[in-house]
N, C-alpha and C positions, 0 to 999 in steps of 0.2 A: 287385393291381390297379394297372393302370399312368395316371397323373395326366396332365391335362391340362390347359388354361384355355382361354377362350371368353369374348369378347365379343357383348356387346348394345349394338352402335350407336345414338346417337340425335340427334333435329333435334327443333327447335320451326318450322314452315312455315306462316308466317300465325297465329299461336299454334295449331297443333296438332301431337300428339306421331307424329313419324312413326319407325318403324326402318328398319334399315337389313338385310334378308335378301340373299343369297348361295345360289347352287347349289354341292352338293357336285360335283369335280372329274370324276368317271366316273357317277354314278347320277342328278344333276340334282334330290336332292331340296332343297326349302329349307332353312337351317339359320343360324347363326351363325358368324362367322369363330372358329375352333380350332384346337388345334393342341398336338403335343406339347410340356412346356415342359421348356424346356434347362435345361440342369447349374448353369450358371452365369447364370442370369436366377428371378427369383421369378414368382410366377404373372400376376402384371398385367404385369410389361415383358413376358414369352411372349403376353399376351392382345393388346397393344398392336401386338407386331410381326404375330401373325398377322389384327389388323385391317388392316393395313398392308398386307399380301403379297398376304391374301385376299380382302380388297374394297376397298381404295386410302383407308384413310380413316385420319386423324389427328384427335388429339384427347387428350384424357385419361383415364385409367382412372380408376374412382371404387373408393375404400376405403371399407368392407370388400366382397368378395364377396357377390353377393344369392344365391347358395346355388350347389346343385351339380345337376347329372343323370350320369347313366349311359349309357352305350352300347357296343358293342362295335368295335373298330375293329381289320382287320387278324385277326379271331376273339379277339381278346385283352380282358379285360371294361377299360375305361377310365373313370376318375371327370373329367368336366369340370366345374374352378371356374369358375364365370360370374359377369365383371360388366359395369357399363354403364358408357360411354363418352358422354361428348358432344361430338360432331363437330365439329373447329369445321374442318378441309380437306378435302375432295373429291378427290382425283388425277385427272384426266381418263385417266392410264395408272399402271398399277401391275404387279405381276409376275407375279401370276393371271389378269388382264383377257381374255386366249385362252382360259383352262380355266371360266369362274365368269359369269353372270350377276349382277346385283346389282341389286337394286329397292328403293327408299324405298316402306312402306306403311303403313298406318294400325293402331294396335294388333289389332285387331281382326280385319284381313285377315291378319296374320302369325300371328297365333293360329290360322286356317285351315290357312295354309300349312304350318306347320311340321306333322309327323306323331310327331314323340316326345314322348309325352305327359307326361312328366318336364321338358321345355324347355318345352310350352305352359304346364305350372304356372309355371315362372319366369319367363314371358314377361307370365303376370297380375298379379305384382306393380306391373309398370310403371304400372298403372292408378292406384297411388299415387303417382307421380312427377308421373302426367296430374291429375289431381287438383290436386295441390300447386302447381304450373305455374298451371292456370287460374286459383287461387285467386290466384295471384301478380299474374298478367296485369291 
């Protein structure tokens, strides 16, 4: 099985928890920025750059991973590690910006959006981060 990583973008917008979803590059489905990780980089700097490439966004990866999904990419089966990032730049241009839409939406609506049901389970955990945030606020 061949390894990947993937981020989960995030903001707090008027204290509420928004992510941050991307279109895949030829199918247009929603999804996380991913990506094969390189030889020489560990799974969060690959996660971090393909935030970067894939929907123009910096920020820092959080330790440890909030778990994995599966998918096949290429026909080949691929395990992607996913964590969450919290935004703190925007790119007005980035390198994908022609190939990828990118929308901020509310936990809830991404949950919609996304269609593999392995990333909507990982997508629920954030509900404790939103949680923890209000609690904070």
């Amino acid at each position: 099985m061949f390894k990947q990583s993937g981020v989960v973008p995030y903001r707090f917008q008027q204290g509420r928890l928004e992510l941050l979803l991307i279109t895949s590059s030829k199918r247009k489905r929603w999804g996380i920025p991913k990506g094969w990780i390189e030889p020489w980089m560990s799974a969060a700097e690959s996660a971090a750059k393909e935030a970067r490439e894939e929907a123009g966004v910096l920020g820092k990866v959080q330790l440890p991973a909030i778990g994995f999904y599966e998918h096949r990419k290429l026909g080949v089966p691929c395990r992607v590690e996913v964590f969450l990032m919290r935004v703190d730049t925007v790119l007005e241009t980035w390198d994908e910006a022609d190939r990828r839409q990118r929308e901020w939406v509310s936990l809830a609506k991404a949950m919609k959006r996304v269609k593999q049901t392995e990333l909507q389970q990982l997508l629920q955990r954030m509900h404790r981060l939103d949680e923890r945030y209000t609690l904070m606020a």
